[in-house]
C-alpha positions in Angstrom: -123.6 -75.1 67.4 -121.9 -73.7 70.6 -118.0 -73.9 68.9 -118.5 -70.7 66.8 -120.1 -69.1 69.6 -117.6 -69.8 71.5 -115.0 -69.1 69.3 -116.6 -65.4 68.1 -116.2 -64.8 71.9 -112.3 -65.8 72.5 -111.0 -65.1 69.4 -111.3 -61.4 70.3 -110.1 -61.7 73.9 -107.1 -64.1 72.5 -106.3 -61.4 69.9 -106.7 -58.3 72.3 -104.6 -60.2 75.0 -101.9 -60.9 72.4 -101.7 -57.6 71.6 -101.2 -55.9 74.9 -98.6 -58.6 76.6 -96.9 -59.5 73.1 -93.6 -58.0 74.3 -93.8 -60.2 77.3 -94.9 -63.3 75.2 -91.9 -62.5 72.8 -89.4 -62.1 76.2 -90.9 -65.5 77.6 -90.5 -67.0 74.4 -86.9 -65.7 73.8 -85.2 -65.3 76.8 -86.7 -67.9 79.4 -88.5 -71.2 77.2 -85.7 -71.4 74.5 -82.8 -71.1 77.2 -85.0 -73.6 79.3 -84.7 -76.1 76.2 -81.4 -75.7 75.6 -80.4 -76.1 78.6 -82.4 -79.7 79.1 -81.1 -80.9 75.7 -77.5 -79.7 76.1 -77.3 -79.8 80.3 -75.2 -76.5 80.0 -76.6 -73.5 82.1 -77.5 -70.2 80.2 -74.5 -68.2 81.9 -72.2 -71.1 81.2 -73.2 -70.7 77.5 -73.0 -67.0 77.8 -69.3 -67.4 79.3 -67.9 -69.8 76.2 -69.6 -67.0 73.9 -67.0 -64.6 75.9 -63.9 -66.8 76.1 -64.1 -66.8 72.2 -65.2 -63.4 71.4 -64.0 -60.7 73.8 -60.9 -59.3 74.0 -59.4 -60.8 77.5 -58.5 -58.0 79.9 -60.6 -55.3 78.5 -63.9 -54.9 80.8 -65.5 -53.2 78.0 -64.8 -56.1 75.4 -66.3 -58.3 77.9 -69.3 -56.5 78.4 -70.3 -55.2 74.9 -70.0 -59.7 73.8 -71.9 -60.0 76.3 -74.4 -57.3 75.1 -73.6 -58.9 72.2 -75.5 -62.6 73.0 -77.8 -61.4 75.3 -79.1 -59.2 72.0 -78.5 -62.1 69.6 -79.5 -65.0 71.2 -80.1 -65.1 75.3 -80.6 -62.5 78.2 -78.4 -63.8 80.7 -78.6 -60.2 82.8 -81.3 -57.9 84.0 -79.2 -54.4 83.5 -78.0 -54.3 80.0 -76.4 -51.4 78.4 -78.8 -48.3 79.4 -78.9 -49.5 83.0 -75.6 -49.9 83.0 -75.2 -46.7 82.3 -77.0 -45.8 84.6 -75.4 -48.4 87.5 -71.9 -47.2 86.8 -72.9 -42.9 86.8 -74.2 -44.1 90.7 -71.3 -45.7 91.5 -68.8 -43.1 90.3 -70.5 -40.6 92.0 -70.9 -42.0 95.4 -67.1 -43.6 95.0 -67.7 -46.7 97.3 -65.0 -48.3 99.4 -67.1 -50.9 99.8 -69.7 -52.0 97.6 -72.3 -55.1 97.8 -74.6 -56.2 94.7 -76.9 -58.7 96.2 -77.5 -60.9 92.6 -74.7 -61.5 90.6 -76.2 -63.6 87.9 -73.5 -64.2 85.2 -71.3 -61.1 86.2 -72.4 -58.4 83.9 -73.6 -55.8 86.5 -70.5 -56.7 88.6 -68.2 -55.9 86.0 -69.7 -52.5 85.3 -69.4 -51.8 89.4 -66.0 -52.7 90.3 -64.2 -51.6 86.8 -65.2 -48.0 88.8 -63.8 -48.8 92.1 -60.8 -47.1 93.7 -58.0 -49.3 94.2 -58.5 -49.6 98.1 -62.1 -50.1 97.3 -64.0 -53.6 96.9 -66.9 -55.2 96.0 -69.2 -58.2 97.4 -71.3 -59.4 95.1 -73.5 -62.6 96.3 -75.3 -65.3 94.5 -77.5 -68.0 95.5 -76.2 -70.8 93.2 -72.6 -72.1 93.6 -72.6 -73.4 89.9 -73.6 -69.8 88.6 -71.3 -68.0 91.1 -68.5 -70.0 89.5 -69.6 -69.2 85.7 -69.7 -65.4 87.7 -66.5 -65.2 88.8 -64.6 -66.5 85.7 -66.6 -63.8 83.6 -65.3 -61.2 86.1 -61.7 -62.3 86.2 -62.1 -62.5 81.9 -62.8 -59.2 82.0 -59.3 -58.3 83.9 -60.7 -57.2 87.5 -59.0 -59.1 90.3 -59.6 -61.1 93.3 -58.5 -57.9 95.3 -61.4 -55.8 93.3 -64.3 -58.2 94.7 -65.4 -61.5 96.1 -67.9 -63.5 94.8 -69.9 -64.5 97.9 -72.2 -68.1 97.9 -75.5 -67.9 99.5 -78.8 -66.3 100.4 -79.2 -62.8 101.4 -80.9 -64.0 104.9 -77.2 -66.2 105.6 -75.4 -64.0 104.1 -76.1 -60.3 105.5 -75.6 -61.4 109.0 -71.7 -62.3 108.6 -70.8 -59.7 107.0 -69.5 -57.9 110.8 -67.5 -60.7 111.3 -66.4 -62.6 108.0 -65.6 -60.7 105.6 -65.3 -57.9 108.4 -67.4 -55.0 106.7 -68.3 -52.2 109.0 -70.8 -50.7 106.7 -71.5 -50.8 102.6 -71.4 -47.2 101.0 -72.9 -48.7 97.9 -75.7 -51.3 97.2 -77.0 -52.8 93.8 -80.4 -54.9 94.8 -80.5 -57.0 91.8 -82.0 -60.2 93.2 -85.7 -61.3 93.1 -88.1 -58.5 93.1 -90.2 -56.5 95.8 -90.7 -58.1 98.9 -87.2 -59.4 98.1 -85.7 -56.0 97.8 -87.3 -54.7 101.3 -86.8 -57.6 103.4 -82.9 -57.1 102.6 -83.0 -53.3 103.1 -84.5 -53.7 106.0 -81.8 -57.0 107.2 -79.2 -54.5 105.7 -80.5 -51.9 108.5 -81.2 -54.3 111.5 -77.1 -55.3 111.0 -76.5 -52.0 111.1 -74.7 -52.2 107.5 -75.9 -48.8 106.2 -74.5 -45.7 107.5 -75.6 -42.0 106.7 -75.4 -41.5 103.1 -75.2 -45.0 101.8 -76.7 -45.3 98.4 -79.0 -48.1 97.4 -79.8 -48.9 93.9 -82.8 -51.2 93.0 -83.2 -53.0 89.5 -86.4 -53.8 88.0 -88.8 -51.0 89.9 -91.4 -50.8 87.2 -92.9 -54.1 87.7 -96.4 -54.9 89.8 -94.5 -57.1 92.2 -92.0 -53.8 93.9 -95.0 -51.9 94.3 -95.0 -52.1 97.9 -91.1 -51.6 98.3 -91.6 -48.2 96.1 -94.3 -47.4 98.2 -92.7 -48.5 102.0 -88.9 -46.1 100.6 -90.9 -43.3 99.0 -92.7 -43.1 102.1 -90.0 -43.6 104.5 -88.4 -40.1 106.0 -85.1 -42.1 106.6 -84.8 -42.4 102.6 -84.1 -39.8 99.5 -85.1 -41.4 96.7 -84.9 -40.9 92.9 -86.7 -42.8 90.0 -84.3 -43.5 86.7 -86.1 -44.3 83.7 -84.9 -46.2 81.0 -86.3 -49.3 79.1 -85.5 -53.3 79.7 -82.3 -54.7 78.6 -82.2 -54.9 75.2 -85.8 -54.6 74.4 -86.3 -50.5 73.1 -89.8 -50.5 73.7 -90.5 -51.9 76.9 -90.2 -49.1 79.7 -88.7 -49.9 82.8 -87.0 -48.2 85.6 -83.9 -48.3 88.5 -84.9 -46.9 92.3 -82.2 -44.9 93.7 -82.1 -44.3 97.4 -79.9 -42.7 99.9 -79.9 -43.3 103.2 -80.2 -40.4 105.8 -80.3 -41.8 109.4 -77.3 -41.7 111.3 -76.5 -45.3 112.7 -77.0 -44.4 116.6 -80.4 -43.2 115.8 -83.2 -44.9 116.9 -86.5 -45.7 115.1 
């Protein structure tokens, strides 16, 4: 007697639910449980399959070649980035404007968002671009080199941002980065390495910061702790997830206005 009760009461909440997160069930599905199963049955690593995709496709040399196979899989079968083509867009119209001479992306992932940067640079310019996992920095670096940049145009750097950020006055000697891409974990990610890029004294007046993936519930409190913060200038960009039309999402652009002997 109780199982059609039961089920006249969660068939409507399983329905309604479906309906409101069935872009993020589709997403799960697509880009995280079937790249989780292929990589258990094949051992291969979603960027490494994403990087044999390029070596066969792409025109070698050509940064746009690169990028647009790699838009190209991520569409078809795989999201191996979290920027795409619209935030790309909107990644590279930052960086051309604010004509970095040096440049850090804290996340490479398979290289995508890398590309788009240092293609842009000037040739006295450089970019670090940091990873956690040495067997996906790797897979990185190739894609980067693929795409025709060269060793001089960036570094791939291997480790957290809490090892990494601290060397960065002594090895590689950077005195300050004019540009920064945040594209690594999400919210209290994103301010504990703004403020760790302050404390080492790595921003100077006018450095522009860049944060990926602003719209969801988790960066709350970093949108809330910049918008707030009189030391920032900071701009919302619009645009939707990578390669999904009709889910809205959003970049963070800030710009840093304290001069580096002021105190707090």
């Amino acid at each position: 007697m109780w199982l059609p009760v039961l089920a006249a009461v969660l068939v409507p909440v399983c329905t309604a639910l479906a309906n409101r997160y069935h872009h993020r069930l589709i997403r799960f599905y697509r880009h995280r449980f079937l790249g989780w199963l292929r990589t258990c049955l094949t051992g291969i690593s979603p960027e490494e399959r994403a990087f044999r995709y390029v070596l066969t496709n792409s025109t070698h040399g050509k940064p746009e070649s690169v990028l647009n196979t790699l838009d190209e899989w991520c569409g078809k079968y795989e999201c191996v980035t979290s920027t795409g083509p619209e935030k790309g867009q909107i990644l590279e119209s930052v960086v051309q404007r604010t004509c970095p001479v040096k440049a850090l992306e804290l996340g490479t992932n398979c290289g995508y968002s890398a590309i788009r940067i240092a293609r842009h640079l000037q040739p006295e310019a450089k970019l670090y671009t940091l990873e956690q996992d040495p067997k996906t920095a790797e897979v990185a670096e190739e894609m980067i080199l693929v795409a025709g940049l060269k060793h001089s145009q960036f570094q791939v750097v291997t480790g957290s941002p809490t090892e990494v950020i601290p060397q960065f006055k002594t090895s590689p000697r950077v005195e300050t980065f004019d540009f920064v891409f945040l594209n690594q974990g999400q919210g209290a990610d994103y301010l504990r390495n703004l403020c760790l890029l302050e404390k080492e004294g790595l921003l100077s007046k006018g450095s522009v910061i860049l944060a990926n993936n602003v719209t969801h519930s988790e960066a709350a409190g970093f949108l809330s702790s910049v918008r707030s913060d009189p030391h920032y200038r900071t701009t919302f960009h619009p645009c939707t997830a990578p390669y999904e039309k009709d889910v809205a999402d959003g970049m963070e652009e800030l710009v840093f206005l304290k001069d580096n002997g002021e105190r707090n």
